[in-house]
N, C-alpha and C positions, 0 to 999 in steps of 0.2 A: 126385183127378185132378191131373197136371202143367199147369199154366199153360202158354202157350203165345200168342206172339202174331210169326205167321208175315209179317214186312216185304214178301217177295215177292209175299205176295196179299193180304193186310190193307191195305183202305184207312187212309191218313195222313199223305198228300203233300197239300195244297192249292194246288188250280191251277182256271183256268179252261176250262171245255171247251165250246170252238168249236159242236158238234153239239149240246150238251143245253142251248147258250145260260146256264149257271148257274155258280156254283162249287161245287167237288166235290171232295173226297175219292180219290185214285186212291194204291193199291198203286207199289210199284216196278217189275211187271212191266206194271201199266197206262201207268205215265208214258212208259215209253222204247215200248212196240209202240204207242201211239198219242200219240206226241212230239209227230207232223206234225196233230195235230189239238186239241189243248193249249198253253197258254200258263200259263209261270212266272212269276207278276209276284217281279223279283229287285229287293227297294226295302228292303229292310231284314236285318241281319244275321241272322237268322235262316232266309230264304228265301236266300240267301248259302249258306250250311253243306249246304244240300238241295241248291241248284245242282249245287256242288262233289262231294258224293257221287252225284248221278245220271250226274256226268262219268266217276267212277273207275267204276260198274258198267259203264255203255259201254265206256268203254275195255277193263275184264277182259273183257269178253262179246265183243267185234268190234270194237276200236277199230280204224281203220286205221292201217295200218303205213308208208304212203308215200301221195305225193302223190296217187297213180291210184287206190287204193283210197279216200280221201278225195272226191276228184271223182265217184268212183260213187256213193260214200254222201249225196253233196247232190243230184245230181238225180235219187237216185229218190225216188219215194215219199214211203216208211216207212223208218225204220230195220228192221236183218236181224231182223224178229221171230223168225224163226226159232231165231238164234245166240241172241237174249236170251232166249229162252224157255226152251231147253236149259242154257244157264247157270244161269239162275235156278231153276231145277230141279233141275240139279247141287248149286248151294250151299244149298238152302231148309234145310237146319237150323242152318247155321251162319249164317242171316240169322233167323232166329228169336230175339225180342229178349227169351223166358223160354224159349230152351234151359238145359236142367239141368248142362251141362258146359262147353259155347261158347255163351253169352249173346252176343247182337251189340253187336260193338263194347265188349265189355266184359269183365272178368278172373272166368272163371269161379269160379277156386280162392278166391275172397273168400267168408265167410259171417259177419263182424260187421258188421251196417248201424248207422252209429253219427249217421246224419244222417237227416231227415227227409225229403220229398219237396220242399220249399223248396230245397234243395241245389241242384236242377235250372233252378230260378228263371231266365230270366237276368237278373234283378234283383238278383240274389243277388251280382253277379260287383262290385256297389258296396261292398260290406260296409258296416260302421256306416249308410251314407248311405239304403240301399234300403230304411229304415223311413219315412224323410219321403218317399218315391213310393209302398210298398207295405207301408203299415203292417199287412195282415192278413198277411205273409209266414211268420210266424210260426207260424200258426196255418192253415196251406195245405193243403187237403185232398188226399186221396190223387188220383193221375192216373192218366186213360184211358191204357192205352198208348200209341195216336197220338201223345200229345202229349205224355208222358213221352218219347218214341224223338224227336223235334223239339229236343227240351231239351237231353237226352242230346247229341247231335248238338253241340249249341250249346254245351255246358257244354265237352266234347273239346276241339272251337277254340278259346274265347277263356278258358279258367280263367286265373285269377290266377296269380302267382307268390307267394312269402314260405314263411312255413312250412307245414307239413302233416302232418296227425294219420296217424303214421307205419301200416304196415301189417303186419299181424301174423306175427311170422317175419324182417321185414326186417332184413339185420344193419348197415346204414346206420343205422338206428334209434339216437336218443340221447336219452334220458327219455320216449320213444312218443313221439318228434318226428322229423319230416326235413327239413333246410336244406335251401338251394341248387333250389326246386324252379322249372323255369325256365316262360317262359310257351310257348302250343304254338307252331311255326312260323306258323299262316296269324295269329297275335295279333301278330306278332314283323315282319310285313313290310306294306305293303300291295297291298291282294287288288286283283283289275282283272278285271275279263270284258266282252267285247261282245256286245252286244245291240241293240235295235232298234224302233222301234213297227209292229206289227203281226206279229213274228217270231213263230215257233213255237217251240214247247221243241224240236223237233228242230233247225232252224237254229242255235237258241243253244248248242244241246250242242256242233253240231259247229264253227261258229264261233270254240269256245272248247277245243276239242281239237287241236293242232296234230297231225297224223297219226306216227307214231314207234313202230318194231318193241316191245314190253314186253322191258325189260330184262333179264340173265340173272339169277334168282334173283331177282327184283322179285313182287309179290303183295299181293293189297289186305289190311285185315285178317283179313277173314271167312275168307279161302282158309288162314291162319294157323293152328297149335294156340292156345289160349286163352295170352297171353303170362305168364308169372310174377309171383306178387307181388312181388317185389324191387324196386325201384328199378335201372335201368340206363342206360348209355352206348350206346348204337352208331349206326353208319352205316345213312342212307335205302338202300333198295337200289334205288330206283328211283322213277318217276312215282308208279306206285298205292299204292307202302309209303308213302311221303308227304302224298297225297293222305288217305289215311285211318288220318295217325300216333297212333299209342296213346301219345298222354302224359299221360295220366292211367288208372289203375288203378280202375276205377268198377264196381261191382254194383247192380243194382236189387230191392229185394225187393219181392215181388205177394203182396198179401194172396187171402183166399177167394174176393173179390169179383173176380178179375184185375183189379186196381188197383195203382197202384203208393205204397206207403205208406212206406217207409225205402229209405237209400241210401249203399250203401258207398262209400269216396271216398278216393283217395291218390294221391298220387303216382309216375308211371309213366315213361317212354322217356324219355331225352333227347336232343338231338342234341349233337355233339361242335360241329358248325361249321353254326349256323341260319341264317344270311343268305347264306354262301357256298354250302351246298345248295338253300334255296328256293331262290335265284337260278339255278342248274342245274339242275333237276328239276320244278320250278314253272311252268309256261304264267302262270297267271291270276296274275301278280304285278308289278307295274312299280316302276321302277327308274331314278335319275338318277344323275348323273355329277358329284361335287364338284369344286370347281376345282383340288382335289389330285388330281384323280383315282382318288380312289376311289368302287366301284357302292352307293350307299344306296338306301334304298324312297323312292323319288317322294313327296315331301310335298305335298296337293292341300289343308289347310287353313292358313292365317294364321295365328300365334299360338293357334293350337288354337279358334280362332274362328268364322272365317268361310271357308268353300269357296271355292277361288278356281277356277269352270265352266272356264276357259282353259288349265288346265294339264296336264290329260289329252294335250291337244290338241299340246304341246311332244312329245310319244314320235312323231308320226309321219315323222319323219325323222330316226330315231335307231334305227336297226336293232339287238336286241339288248336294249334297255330294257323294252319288254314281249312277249313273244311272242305274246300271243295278238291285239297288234296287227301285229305282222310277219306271223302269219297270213293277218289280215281283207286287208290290204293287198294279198296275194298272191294269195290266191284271186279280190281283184276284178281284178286287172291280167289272171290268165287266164280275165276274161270271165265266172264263174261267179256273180258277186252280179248280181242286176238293178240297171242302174247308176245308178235311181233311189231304191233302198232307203236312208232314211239308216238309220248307224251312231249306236250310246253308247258310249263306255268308261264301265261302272260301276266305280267305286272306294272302296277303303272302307279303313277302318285303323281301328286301336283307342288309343284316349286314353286311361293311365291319373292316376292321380289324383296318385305318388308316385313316387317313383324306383325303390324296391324294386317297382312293379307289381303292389302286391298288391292295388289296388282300380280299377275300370273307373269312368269318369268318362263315357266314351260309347264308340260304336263308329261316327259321321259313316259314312254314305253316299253318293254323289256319283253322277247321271247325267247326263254330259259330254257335249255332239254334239260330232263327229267330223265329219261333214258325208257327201254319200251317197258311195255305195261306186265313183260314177263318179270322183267327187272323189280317193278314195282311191287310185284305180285311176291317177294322172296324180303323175309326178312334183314336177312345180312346182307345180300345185298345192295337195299335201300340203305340201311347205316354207313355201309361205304363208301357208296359214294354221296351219304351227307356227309362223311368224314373228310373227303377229298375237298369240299365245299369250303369246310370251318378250318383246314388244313391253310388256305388260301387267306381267312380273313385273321388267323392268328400270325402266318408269317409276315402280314398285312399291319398288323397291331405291333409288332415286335420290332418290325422295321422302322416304325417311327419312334417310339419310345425311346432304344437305343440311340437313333439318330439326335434326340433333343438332351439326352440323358450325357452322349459324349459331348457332345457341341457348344452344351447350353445357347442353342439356337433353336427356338419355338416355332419359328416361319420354316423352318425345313420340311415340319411335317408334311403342308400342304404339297410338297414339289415332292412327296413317297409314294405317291396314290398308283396301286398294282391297273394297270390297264392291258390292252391290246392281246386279253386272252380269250379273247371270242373263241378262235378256232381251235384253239389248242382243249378250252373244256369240254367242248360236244364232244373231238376226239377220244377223251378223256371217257366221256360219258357213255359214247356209242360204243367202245370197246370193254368196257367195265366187265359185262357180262363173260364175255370170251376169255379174258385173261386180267383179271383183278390185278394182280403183285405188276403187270405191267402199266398198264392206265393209270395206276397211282406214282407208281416211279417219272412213267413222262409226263404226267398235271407238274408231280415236285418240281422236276426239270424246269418246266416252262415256267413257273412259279418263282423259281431262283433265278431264272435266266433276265425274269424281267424286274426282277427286284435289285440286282445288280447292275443293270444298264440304268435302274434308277440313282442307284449310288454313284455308278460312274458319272453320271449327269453335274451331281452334287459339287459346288465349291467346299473341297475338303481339303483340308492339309494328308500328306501322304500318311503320317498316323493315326486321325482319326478315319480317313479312307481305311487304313489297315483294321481298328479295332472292330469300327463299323461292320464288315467282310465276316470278320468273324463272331461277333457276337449276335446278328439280329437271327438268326438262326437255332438261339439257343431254348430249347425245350420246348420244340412244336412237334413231340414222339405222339402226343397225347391228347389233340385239338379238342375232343369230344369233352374233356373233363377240362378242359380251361373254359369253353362254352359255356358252362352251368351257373348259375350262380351260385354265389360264394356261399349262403346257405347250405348247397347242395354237397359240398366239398365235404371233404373229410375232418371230422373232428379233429384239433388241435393245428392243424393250418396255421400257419402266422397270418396275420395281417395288420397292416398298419391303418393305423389313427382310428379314431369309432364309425362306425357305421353313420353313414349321413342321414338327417331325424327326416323321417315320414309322414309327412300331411293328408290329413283328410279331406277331401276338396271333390267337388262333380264325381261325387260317388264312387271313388275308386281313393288308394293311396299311391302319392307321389314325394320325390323325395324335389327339393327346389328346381334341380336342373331339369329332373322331368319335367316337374309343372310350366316351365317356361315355354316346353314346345309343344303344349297340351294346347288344340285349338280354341279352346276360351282365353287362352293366357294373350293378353293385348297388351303386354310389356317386354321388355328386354330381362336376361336372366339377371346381371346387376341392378336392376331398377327394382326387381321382386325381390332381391337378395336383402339391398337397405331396408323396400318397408317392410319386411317383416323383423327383421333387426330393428326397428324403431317402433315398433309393438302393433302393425298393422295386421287388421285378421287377414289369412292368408288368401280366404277367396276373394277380399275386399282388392287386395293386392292386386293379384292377377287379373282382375278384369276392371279395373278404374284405367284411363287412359292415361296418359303422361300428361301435366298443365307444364304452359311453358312461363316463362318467368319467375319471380323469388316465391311465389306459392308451393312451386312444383316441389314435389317430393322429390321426384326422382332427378 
């Protein structure tokens, strides 16, 4: 017999359901025709990767194409069972995760499994490091489908980059090796969606779908011929090719038992330009503005530390930075959110361990209040409390500055890092609406309270304890307009030294330091620094690896 394990009716989504009171196990055709009676808890990356593929079959099946077909689709009901069901019907072989020719989500024409079922870990995605967490990794027994097709899912988004044990035929191939393998888009930016307490999987789908015709020649994978072994280049063609990009080349093999016990694994798709298209094609991804002005992924942890809950909360008066908060914003202004539901922007990014990204250190989580959708729904006071936000990362900025500036002690910075305001910003946030001039008085509060218990922490001599006290405080009236970049500021501004020079590179402009954290850059920021100081072209730069010994540039 052919193995076989059909995603569209095979329980292996884990959600909770409203009516049987439990959790449960629900198929893809069960999650989306009873959305409105389900809930996705989205709290960890893993349940993240599900989200985002129950978004892409919406949308292939009936997403809505404009504003008015969007608004039908929130107050009715259900979503268009009907539409999903006929899709899913249409596509059910090619969602079959041991079809014989189009395996889901994976490169049929593979047949040497030269990896174990550990492959799929996402433990695995630490390397060396995932023995001191899961030391029986090794020794991982074969998997249910379910939860092999979850891993799978998981492995797609956030694989490594570095080398990879090339695929057979490839003629990139150099000693059964392939360079250059890059990390996928959603690893490369950070992810965002809204969501809610007490929301249904239908609300969050469609909260998280901004409405838009499917693009011409766009298609999710499964609607695809199984893609080639090769290694290749090319342009997203759309929402859905993005939403579920093949970059990596993966086969599962099922033992007798339909288990899945070995696993083939290479490297697949790449894009030409990853931050310039998520950022166009991407809803669930946010996005700040450097003071050069150029768009980077929203950074929502400290020193890769600590979340800082306020920062979500900066995108909502910044149209363009995340869209699926330009959405929420918009559909509560026409009325259509109860304008007592509060909102989360969930956020998340991936931390790796090195520069080449070739081992995951974590993948932080973050759910943000937003405050309710009445709140959202009023101009000023979304600006408020982004101000109360950026209030937070400039007293944040000023604290170290000061701190390095009186000291001349560089290492302090890291020991300033604002934390342990979880509860004080929802407070902050929840009350905004009722009484503005107070919610910002006690965010400041707790803002100073803990920026000085930072200082006191500090080996300081009693005078610079003193100046420090008084001076990192100094000119945060105005957070909104220190936010901006320096372009945006008012003519005649001082500013020291020139503007740092702009490169053209992977389709956008960066200035060096950007480009170092740009996911094609596979160098350290001083290693790109010299060669291009020693006349190297800059993209040549960024993406040569380091040689070691008297050859090395770097």
């Amino acid at each position: 017999m052919t193995a076989s394990f059909p995603l569209a009716s095979a329980p292996w989504i884990d959600v909770w359901d409203l009516d049987a009171v439990a959790a449960r196990r629900v198929s893809l055709h069960e999650a989306l025709t009873r959305a409105h009676r389900l809930h996705l808890h989205v709290d960890r990356s893993e349940s993240i990767v599900l989200l985002r593929l129950l978004a892409a079959v919406l949308d292939a099946a009936c997403g809505p194409r404009d504003t008015t077909e969007w608004d039908a689709a929130w107050t009715a009901p259900t979503l268009d069972a009907a539409a999903i069901s006929r899709y899913l019907e249409e596509h059910a072989d090619r969602l079959d995760l041991f079809h014989p020719v189009r395996p889901a989500w994976q490169c049929g024409l593979l047949t040497e499994y030269a990896r174990g079922p550990q492959a799929l870990h996402p433990g695995s995605l630490a390397g060396d490091a995932a023995a001191l967490f899961y030391p029986w990794l090794d020794e991982c027994p074969p998997l249910e489908p379910g939860q092999a097709a979850a891993w799978l899912l998981h492995l797609l988004a956030y694989d490594v980059a570095g080398i990879k044990r090339a695929a057979p035929g490839d003629p990139q191939a150099r000693g059964g090796k392939l360079y250059g393998s890059q990390i996928g888009p959603l690893a490369a930016v950070t992810h965002a969606h809204i969501t809610g307490p007490g929301l249904t999987l239908k609300a969050v789908l469609l909260l998280n779908l901004p409405p838009q015709p499917r693009a011409a020649g766009d298609a999710p994978v499964w609607e695809r011929d199984t893609p080639p072994v090769p290694v290749r280049t090319r342009a997203a063609a759309g929402r859905l090719d993005l939403l579920t990009w093949p970059g990596r080349r993966i086969r599962l093999h099922v033992n007798d038992e339909g288990l899945v016990d070995a696993v083939a694994h290479h490297d697949g798709d790449r894009l030409d330009d990853t931050w310039g298209t998520v950022r166009r094609l991407d809803p669930m991804t946010a996005w700040r503005v450097t003071n050069q002005g150029a768009q980077v992924p929203l950074t929502f942890m400290d020193d890769d530390t600590w979340p800082q809950p306020w920062r979500p909360a900066t995108l909502l008066d910044q149209p363009g930075a995340c869209r699926v908060v330009d959405h929420a914003v918009a559909a509560a202004e026409r009325g259509l959110l109860d304008a007592d539901v509060r909102l989360h922007l969930v956020v998340s990014s991936v931390l790796h361990s090195n520069r080449h990204r070739a081992n995951v250190s974590d993948i932080p989580v973050l759910a943000a209040p937003l405050g309710t959708a009445g709140l959202l729904a009023d101009p000023v006071t979304r600006e408020g409390v982004a101000d109360m936000g950026r209030y937070a990362d400039v007293i944040g900025s000023r604290l170290r500055k000061n701190a390095v500036r009186i000291t001349g002690r560089q290492q302090l910075a890291r020991r300033l890092v604002l934390a342990d305001l979880d509860t004080p910003w929802e407070t902050a946030v929840s009350g905004y609406s009722g009484n503005p001039a107070q919610a910002r008085a006690e965010w400041a509060d707790a803002v100073r309270e803990v920026a000085e218990r930072r200082i006191d922490d500090l080996p300081l001599r009693p005078m610079e304890r003193g100046r420090l006290l008084a001076q990192y405080r100094d000119r945060v009236d105005t957070p909104k307009s220190e936010a901006q970049p320096k372009s945006a500021q008012a003519a005649g501004g001082k500013r020291r030294g020139p503007a740092a020079r702009r490169y053209e590179v992977f389709g956008g402009e960066f200035t060096l330091s950007e480009l170092a954290r740009h996911p094609r850059c596979v160098v350290t920021y001083p290693t790109l620094r010299k060669r291009v100081d020693d006349g190297w072209d800059v993209e040549e730069a960024a993406t040569t690896a380091g040689r070691r010994g008297p050859a090395a540039s770097s």
